[in-house]
N, C-alpha and C positions, 0 to 999 in steps of 0.2 A: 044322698046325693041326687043330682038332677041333672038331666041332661045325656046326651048319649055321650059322649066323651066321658063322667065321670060313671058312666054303668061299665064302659071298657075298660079303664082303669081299676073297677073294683074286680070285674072277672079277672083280671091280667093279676092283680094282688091275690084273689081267691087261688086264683092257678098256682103260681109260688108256693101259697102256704100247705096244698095238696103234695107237690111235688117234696116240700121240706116233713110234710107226712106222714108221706109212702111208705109201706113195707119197703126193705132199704135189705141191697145185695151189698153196699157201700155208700159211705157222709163226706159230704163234702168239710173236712177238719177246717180248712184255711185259700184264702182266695186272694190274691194281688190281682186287682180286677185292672180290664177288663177279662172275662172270661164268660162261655154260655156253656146252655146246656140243651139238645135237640131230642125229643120224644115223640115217636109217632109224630113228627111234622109240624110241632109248638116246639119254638125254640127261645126260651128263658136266661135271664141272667142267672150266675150262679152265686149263692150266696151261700156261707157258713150255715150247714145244718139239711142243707138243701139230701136229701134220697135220692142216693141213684140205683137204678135197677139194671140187670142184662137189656143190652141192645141200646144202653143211652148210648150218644155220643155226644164228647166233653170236647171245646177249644179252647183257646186263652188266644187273646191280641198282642201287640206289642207289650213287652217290656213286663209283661203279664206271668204270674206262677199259681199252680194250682198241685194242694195237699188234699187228694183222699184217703180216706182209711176203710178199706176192704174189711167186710162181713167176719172175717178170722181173725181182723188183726192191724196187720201187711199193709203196707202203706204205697201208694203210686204217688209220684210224682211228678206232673207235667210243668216245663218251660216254655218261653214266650212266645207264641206264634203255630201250638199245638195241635193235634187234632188225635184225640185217641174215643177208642169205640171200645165198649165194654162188652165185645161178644157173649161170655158166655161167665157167671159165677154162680156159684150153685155147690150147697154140700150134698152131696150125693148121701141119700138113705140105706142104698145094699150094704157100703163099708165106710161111710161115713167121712169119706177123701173129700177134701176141699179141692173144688176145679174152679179154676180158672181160664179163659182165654180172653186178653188185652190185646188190643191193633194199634199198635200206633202208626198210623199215617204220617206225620208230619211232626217233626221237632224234638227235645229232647225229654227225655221219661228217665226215672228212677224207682226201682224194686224194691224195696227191704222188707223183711219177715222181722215180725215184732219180738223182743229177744225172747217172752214167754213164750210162742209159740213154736222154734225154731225147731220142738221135733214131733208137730202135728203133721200129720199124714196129706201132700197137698199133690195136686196135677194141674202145673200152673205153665201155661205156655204164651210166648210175649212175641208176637208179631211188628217185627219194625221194619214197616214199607217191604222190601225183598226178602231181608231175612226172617226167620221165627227159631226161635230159643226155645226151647225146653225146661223147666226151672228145676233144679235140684240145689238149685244155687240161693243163698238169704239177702245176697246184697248185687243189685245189677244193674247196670246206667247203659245207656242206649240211645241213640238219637237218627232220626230220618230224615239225613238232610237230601239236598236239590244232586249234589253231585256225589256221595255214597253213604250208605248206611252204615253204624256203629254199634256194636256191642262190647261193653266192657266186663267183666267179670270182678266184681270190687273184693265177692269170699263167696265161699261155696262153689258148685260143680252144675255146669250148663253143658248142653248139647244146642248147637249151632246148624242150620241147613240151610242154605238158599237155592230155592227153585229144586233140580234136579240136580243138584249137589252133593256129592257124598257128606254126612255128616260129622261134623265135628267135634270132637268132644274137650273142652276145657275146666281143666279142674286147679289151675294154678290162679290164687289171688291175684289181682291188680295184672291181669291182663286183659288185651284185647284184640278183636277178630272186626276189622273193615270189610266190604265190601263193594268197591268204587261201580258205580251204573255201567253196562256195559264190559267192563272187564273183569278178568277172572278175579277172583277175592286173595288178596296180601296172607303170610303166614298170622298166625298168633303170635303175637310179643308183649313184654312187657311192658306196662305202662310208668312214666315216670309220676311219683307224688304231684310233682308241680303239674302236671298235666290231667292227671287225675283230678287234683284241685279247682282247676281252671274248666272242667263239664261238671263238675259237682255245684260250681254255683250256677250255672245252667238251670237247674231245677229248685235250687233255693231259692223260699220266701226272703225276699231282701227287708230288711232294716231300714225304715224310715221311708219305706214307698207306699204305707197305708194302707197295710194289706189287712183285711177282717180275717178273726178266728172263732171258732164256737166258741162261747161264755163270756167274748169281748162285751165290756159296757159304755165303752162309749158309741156315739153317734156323731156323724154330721148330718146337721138341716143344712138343708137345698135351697130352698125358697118355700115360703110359710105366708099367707093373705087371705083374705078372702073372694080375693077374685078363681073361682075354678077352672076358667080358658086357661090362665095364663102360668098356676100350676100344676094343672095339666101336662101342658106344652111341656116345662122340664122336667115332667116324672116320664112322660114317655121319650122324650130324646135321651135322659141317662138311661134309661133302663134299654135301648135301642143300642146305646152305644157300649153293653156288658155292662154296667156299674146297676149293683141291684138295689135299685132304691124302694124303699115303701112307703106307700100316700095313707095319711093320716086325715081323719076328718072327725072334727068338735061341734058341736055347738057352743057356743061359749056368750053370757051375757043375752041372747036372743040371736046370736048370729051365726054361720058356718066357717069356721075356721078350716083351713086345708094346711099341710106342712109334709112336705117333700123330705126323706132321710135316709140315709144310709148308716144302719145300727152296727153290731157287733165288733167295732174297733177295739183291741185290748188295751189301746193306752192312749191318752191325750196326746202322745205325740205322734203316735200313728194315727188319729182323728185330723190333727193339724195337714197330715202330711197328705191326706186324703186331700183333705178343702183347700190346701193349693195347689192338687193337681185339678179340680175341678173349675176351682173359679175364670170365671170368664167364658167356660165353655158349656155347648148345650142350653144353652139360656140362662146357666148358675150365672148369679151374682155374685154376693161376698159371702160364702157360705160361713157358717159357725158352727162352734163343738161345741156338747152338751155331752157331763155324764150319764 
């Protein structure tokens, strides 16, 4: 490549592929972009595969979901608009407990212990905005909105505190413990399925919004030429805008070929459904699938 545009470009691609490298506390499984990722102060889009380590911290944008799968297992799940910090993972050596501590800041999150590991020894605690949980619990959905925080309890046994709060302890399935900003926090009650249902898509990867998952093999190209100003310009405005693309460069016949893409889609229809949310935006033109 030539030029300083495409030397940033290849360091911004080098950096991704370092981060998708790392020694890994947790993988990013699945991404309904857009979504990032902020490390020591380089903040990256997040893609399928991508290493996270203690102290990333992970967001998603509108309409956005994000599956990671923790070092044990256990699976996080953030919804649209997110903002969760991976304090602390770490197996500890003296007795071998699996710890955790998760922040979520901002939007809704989902817990679950993977069914194999359901009686590994772990010290898992999930801070949402005011409140923090305790985990003894395998399946936990929680969300940090603007006007009170939510934890629900879907199976298993949580301890609940906010602030200087006596603590709570919930051990009944399919319930949950509010906490509205400002006032004293509602009893524990039962939640109904329908309503359970209704935060549970909160944090699901939606169908047919083009979301990438590890060992997806399709692609969309972006824009492909050989002019490099101009793709350029749309590799860094997707990848500015969350959508993790990666710049390709050929020689081909005596010439430098450049192609703009976003890989690991698992199915030609989630490829499709990618490249119409793209086109027309960011400088995309008509973009195409390729297996």
């Amino acid at each position: 490549m030539k030029g300083t545009k495409a030397r940033t470009a290849l360091a911004a691609t080098l950096l991704a592929w370092s981060f998708a490298t790392a020694a890994q506390d947790a993988v990013v499984e699945a991404v309904q972009m857009p979504a990032w990722m902020e490390r020591d102060g380089v903040v990256v889009p997040l893609a399928p595969g991508t290493a996270l380590t203690a102290r990333d911290a992970v967001r998603t944008g509108a309409n956005a979901r994000l599956l990671v799968r923790l070092s044990e297992g256990s699976s996080v799940k953030l919804g649209e608009n997110g903002v969760l910090h991976l304090d602390e993972i770490v197996t500890r050596k003296d007795d071998g407990v699996f710890a955790a501590a998760l922040n979520v800041l901002q939007g809704a999150f989902r817990y679950t212990t993977a069914i194999l590991q359901k009686s590994r020894r772990r010290d898992i605690t999930i801070t949402v905005a005011t409140v923090t949980a305790g985990i003894r619990g395998t399946d936990l959905w929680g969300k940090a909105a603007s006007d009170k925080d939510i934890v629900c309890l879907i199976e298993g046994d949580i301890e609940v505190t906010r602030g200087t709060d006596a603590p709570i302890r919930m051990d009944q399935p399919k319930s949950f413990f509010v906490a509205p900003k400002g006032q004293a926090p509602l009893p524990v009650a039962p939640v109904t399925d329908a309503q359970l249902a209704q935060w549970a898509a909160e944090t699901e990867i939606e169908a047919g919004r083009g979301a990438a998952r590890r060992g997806g093999s399709w692609k969309v190209i972006l824009a492909s030429g050989e002019s490099e100003n101009e793709v350029l310009k749309v590799y860094e405005a997707v990848r500015a805008a969350g959508f993790a693309a990666e710049l390709d460069a050929r020689r081909r016949a005596g010439r430098r070929d450049y192609t703009v893409q976003i890989a690991s889609l698992p199915s030609e229809t989630e490829a499709r459904a990618l490249a119409d949310r793209l086109a027309g935006q960011y400088g995309v033109g008509t973009p195409r699938v390729a297996p």
